[in-house]
N, C-alpha and C positions, 0 to 999 in steps of 0.2 A: 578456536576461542568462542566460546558461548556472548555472544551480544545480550540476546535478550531471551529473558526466562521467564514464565507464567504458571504459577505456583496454586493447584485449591483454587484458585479466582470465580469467584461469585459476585455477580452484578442482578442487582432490581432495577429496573425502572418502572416509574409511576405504581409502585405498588407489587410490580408484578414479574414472577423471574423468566429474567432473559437468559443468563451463563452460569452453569455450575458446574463447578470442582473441573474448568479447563485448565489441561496442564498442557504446557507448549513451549520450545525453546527453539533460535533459530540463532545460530553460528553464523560467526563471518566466511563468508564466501560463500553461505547459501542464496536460493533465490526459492522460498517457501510458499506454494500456491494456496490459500487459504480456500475452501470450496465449502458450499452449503444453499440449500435453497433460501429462500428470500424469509425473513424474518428468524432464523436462525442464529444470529449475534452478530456477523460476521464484522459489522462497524462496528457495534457496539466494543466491543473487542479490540481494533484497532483505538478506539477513543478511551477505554480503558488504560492504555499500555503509554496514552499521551498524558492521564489523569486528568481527563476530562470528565469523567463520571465516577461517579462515586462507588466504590468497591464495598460489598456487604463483608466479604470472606475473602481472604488470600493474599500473593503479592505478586507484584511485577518488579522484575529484579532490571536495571540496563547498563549492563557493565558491571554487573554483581550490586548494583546503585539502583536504593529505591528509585521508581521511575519518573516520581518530582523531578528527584536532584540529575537525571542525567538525561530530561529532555531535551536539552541541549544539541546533543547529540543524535537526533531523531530528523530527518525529514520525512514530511505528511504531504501526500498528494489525495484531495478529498474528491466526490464525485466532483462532476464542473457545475450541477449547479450550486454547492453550496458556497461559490462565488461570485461575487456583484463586477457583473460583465458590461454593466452599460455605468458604471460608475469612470469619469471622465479622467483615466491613467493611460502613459503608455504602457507597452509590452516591458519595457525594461526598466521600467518603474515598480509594476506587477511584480515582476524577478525579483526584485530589489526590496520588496514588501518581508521578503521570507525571512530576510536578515535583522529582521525589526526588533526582533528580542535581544539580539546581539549589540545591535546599533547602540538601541535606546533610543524611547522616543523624542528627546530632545536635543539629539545628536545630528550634525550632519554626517553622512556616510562619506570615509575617505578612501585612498586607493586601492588598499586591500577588496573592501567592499563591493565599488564596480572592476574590478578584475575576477572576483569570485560570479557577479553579475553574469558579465562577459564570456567566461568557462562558460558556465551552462546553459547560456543561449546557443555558444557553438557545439555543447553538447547533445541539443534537441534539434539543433540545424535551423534555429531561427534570426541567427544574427541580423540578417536582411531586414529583418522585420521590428528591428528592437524600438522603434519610435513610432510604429505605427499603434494607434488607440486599440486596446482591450476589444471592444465593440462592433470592430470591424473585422475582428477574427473570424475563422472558419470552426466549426467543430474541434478537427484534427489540429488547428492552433492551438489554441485554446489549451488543450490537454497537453501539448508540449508546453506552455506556458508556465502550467500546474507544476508540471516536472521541471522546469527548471528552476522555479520557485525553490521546489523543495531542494537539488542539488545547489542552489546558490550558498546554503549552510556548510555543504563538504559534509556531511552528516556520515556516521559510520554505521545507521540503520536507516531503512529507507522503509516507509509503510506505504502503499499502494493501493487506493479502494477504487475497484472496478475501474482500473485505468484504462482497459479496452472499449469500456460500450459506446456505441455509437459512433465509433470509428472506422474509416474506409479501410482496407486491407493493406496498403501499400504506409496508412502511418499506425497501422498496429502491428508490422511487421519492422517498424522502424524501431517505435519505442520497446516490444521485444527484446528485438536484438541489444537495446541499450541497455534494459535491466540482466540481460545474461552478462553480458560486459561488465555492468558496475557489480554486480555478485563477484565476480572474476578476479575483479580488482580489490576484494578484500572485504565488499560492505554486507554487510547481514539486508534478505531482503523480502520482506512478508507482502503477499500481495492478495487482496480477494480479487475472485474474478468469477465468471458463468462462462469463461471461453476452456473447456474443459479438454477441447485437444492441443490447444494452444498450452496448458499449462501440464497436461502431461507428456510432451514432448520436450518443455523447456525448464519444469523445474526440477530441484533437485530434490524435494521431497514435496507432496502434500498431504495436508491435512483437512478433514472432512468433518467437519462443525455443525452442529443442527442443537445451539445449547450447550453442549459440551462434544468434545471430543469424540469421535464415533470409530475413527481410526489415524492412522500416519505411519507413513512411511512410503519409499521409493515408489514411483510412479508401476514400476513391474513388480512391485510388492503388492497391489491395490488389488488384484484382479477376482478378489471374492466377492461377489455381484452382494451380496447379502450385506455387505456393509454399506454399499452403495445405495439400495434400498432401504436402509435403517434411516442414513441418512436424509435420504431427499424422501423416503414416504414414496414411493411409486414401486407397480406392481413387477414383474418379470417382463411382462412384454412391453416394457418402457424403453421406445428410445433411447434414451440415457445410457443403459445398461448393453444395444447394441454400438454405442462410441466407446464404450467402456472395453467391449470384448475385443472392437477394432483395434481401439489402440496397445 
């Protein structure tokens, strides 16, 4: 089943274009590595698909529903800092935040609520830690936080921005394995990332962005170096392109 689809999509910001004519669809039970060098779209893009930014050209379908009506259905995990980390919450209060559009803000949260909470703390394997302050998190907290934020919705797309950097190996080999799992379980799952063996061993398809679309498809589909170069701008004896041959 086709989740979410990205149609012609043209975005400007400040005057100046970022994304043209990206076309892009990601079915449930996929797990979609989004790749491109840095200033490329690759947020912009994820913030598109949330209509957070204004689209010059095109559409974002989710659920065949323009992507107003079925953000609902979306969970967003954004880099960590564009989180206010030393604002005085607990961790499961954080979690609890995600469900705010749902709640409403002048709603108490009832027990559906902290049991949706609860799931994804023991999703990310922070139960232990559900009353301790925001602030005195670790890195690697911190980004399980994010994620469980976004699973406290039960979301049936899951978007991912750079949810590895910065992370010790032992909790980006955790949260990994959990986004292959939630793909597995049926949830459509786009993720950008710069961990490019990491995501060509785990996803199921990526796609290579720099603007628009430069190619996609299966990870041992990829292996024409010359797209890889279009994409990131780097010469043949680019690093890149010997992880590229490795993998």
């Amino acid at each position: 089943m086709r989740a979410l689809e990205i149609e012609k999509l043209d975005v400007d910001l400040g005057g100046r274009p970022v994304l043209r004519n990206v076309r892009l669809h990601v079915d449930a039970g996929e797990l979609v590595g989004l790749l491109g060098p840095n200033g490329a779209g690759k947020t912009t893009l994820l913030r598109a698909v949330l209509a957070l930014v204004r689209t010059r050209a095109g559409r974002v379908l989710v659920d065949g529903k323009a992507s107003r009506a079925g953000r609902s259905t979306i969970g967003y995990v954004p880099q960590r800092h564009e989180f206010t980390w030393d604002f005085p919450i607990s961790v499961e209060h954080a979690v609890l935040s995600g469900r705010t559009g749902r709640i409403g803000l002048l709603r108490r949260p009832g027990v559906d609520d902290w049991r949706a909470v609860g799931d994804a703390l023991d999703r990310v394997q922070l139960a232990g830690l559900r009353r301790r302050p925001v602030g005195e998190l670790s890195g690697g907290q911190r980004q399980r936080v994010l994620v469980a934020r976004a699973l406290a919705l039960a979301p049936r797309i899951l978007l991912l921005d750079e949810p590895f950097t910065g992370l010790d190996m032992p909790t980006q080999e955790m949260l990994g394995d959990l986004f292959v799992s939630l793909a597995a379980e049926g949830r459509a799952v786009l993720m950008t990332t710069h961990d490019l063996v990491a995501a060509m061993e785990s996803c199921t398809r990526l796609v290579l962005l720099n603007r628009t679309v430069i190619a996609d498809g299966h990870p041992e589909e990829l292996q024409d170096v010359e797209v890889w170069m279009r994409t990131f701008g780097v010469s043949e004896t680019s690093p890149l392109l010997k992880l590229v041959r490795a993998a």
